[in-house]
C-alpha positions, 0 to 999 in steps of 0.5 A: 500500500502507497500514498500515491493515490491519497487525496487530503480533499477539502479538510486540513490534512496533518500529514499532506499539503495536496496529493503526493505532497506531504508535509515537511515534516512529514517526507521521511516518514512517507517515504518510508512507508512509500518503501515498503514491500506489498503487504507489509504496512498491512502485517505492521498494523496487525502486528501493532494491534496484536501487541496492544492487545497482549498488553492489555489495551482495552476500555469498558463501555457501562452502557453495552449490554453485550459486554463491558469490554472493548479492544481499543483500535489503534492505526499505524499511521501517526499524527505529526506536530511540527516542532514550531506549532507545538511550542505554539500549543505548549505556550497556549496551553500553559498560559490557559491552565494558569489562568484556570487555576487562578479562577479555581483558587477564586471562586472557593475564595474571594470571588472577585471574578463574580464581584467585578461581574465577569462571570455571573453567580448564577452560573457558579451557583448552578454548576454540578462541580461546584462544590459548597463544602470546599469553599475556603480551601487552600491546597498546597501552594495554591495548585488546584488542577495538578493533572489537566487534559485539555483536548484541541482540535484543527479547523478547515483553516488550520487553527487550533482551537480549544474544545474543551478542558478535562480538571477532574480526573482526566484518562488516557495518558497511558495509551500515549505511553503504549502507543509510543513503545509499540510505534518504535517497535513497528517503525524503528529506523524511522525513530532512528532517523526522526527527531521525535520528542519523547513521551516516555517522561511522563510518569516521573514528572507526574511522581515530581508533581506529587511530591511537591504536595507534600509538606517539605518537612518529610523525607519519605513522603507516601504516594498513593493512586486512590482508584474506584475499583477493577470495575472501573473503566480506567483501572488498568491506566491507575495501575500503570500509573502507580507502578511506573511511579513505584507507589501503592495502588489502594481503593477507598477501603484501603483507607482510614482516617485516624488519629487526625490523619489518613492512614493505609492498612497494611500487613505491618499496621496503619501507615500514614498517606501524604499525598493521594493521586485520586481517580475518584469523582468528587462526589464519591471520595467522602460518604461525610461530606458529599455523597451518603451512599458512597462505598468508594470513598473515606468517611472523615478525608474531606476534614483530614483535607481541609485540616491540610494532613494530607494533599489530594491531586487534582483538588476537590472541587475543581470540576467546576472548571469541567462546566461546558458553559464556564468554558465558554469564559474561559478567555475571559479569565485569560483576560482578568487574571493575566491580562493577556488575550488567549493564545490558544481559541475558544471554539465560538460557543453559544450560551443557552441560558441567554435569550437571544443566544438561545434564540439562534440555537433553535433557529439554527438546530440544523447547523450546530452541535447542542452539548449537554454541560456536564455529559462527556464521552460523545452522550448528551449531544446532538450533531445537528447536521446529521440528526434526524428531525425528530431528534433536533425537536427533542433536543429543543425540548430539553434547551427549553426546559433546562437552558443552563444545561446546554451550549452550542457550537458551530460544526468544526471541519475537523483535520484528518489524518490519512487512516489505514481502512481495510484496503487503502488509505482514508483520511479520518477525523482526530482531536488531539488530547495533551496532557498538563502538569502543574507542579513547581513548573507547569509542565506539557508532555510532548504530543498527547492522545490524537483520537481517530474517527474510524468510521467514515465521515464521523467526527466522533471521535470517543472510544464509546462510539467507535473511535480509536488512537494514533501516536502523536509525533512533536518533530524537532526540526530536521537535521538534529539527531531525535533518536538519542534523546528516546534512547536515554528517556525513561522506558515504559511497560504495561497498559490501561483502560480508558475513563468512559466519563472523560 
């Protein structure tokens, strides 16, 4: 299989300028491919799925009635990100997580934002993530959103734009990692003639950015990565993660607060937790102070937290930032706290609680996406181009009835990239998902998930509904030797399963 007849179209393609030109960036690669024996691209892709498969590399869908679990898809074919663009996203991304960090540590505190009239309280009032109890917290340097993962897309135009921001307990950082090993595995004189940025770092700097929480008084302070269970659809990500981080994977019934403080059981008594990697929802962590029927949580941890005994990652509280309709305000707090204007776009977003914005929606259901505030995952919405009549009426039901509840957007041509389908190469829909640190420094890692639309003509691209990943390459320019700074990058081994509700 060749590139010689794949034709980008009219979408922005990643990797082609127009037919038979690829990008820059891009030649060694195509070449490479263009070099290969009949057949072979073929047997490397399955080869490539086979070794994802062995590691693990599924996701659990809690809606199918055939199953919980899924394999999930990967293409061969990677995504490029010049090394000139990704400083771009890199500078934008840092520049939005600082200022949502900002609006966090306000709204549990101050409020000023709401005083001088930047947002309206009604709107913070009425956000799920909100959360009452966690007003006058100070977590530990005033870093509330340690782990972000921000998804961006490319319109028809090529500009990158923010779809929407992921502060609670953001998944999938493990197929990069995995996506990466077996790439090099599938692909590996390409890695030894391309400068590709390495991804491997991840898990220490995550470890760093933990213990920065801790009180710097403690030599030897305990990690621990809080999960929901196997049940979960992340499970496998939560322990990848605490073994690459070399800490203790626990569950809430591991866990015990006393003495004034949060304890684990272990073989040898009660040990004192510092630190908590928590893929919890807020609402689930503590029976006392959020949910009563919670059996996943620690009776007694919001006091331990709120007393500053123990540090928790990302903070509570800070769903509130995950809100569709705060995102759309999002510049605005560029603007307020930084005073800087945005680097990086909102996508143009329309706000059903106000009249006349909700007006347009309805006149223009045909047109727009419809996003429910709180739903992820490709459920609550509506793609109005391809809905069906009926389906666009209801949704005008469900914005009349609950306004607050729904934003629009207008319909993205999202980027492709060139995607192996069955016999022959077809350009498919990709978001790009990377993923943010915030420690002492802010830190981005170099890439992210690229999620692929593998049905055609989709543009949705969740695993839910029948997407799948790419490797995502940040290309240095070319001329320097990419290969050695991979080599001596920390190696990585083992696999996850992604959160369905992000």
């Amino acid at each position: 299989m060749r590139f010689y007849n794949y034709d980008p179209g009219e979408f922005y393609d990643e990797l082609f300028v127009a037919p038979g030109q690829p990008r820059p960036e891009a030649i060694p690669l195509i070449e490479r491919i263009n070099s290969l024996s009949d057949g072979e691209l073929e047997r490397r892709q399955q080869a490539s799925q086979i070794a994802l498969l062995k590691l693990g590399v599924t996701f659990n869908v809690y809606s199918d009635n055939e199953g919980t679990e899924r394999i999930f898809p990967f293409d061969i074919i990677p995504r490029i990100v010049s090394a000139s663009e990704w400083t771009h996203l890199e500078e934008g991304l840092k520049q939005r997580i600082y200022a949502l960090n900002l609006f966090i540590n306000d709204i549990y505190n101050d409020q000023k934002i709401i005083k001088d009239s930047v947002i309206p309280i009604e709107l913070i009032d009425s956000a799920t993530g909100f959360l009452k109890p966690c007003m006058g917290l100070k977590p530990p340097g005033g870093i509330w959103c340690h782990i972000t993962g921000t998804d961006l897309v490319r319109d028809r135009d090529g500009r990158w734009y923010v779809l929407e921001d992921n502060l609670r307990c953001p998944s999938g950082v493990s197929y990069v990692l995995e996506n990466r090993r077996v790439m090099k595995s599938t692909f590996p004189q390409v890695f030894d003639t391309m400068p590709i940025q390495p991804v491997e770092e991840y898990p220490s700097h995550l470890l760093e950015t933990l213990l920065n929480l801790a009180p710097p008084h403690l030599s030897d302070p305990t990690v621990v990565v809080l999960t929901p269970g196997i049940y979960n659809s992340a499970y496998f990500e939560h322990s990848f993660l605490a073994q690459q981080m070399g800490v203790q994977l626990v569950e809430g019934r591991d866990l015990v607060v006393s003495d004034g403080y949060l304890q684990m059981r272990t073989t040898k008594g009660l040990q004192r937790v510092d630190v908590i990697y928590r893929r919890i929802d807020d609402d689930f962590i503590d029976p006392l102070a959020f949910r009563p029927d919670s059996s996943l949580g620690i009776p007694g941890l919001m006091e331990v937290y709120r007393n500053n005994r123990v540090a928790i990652a990302n903070a509570l509280g800070t769903g509130v930032a995950d809100d569709k309709v705060i995102y759309a305000y999002v510049p605005q707090m560029i603007r307020y706290y930084l005073k800087e204007e945005p680097i990086l776009a909102n996508v143009p977003t329309f706000l059903c609680w106000e009249p006349q914005q909700q007006s347009h929606v309805l006149a223009n259901l045909d047109k727009l996406v419809v996003k429910a505030a709180n739903e992820s995952g490709g459920y609550g919405m509506l793609v109005g181009p391809f809905a069906s009549p009926a389906e666009r009426e209801v949704f005008a039901e469900k914005i009349k009835a609950n306004p607050r509840n729904y934003i629009a957007q207008p319909t993205l041509s999202l980027s492709r990239v060139p995607t192996l389908l069955e016999d022959s190469f077809e350009g498919c829909h990709v978001d790009l998902r990377p993923y943010i640190l915030y420690g002492k420094q802010i830190y981005v890692n170099p890439g992210g998930l690229t999620r692929v639309a593998l049905k055609r003509g989709s543009l949705v691209v969740n695993s839910s509904q029948g997407g799948g990943s790419k490797d995502t390459w940040v290309v240095s320019n070319q001329g320097s030797n990419g290969s050695t700074q991979e080599q001596m990058s920390v190696s990585s081994t083992g696999f996850m399963t992604q959160k369905q509700s992000n």
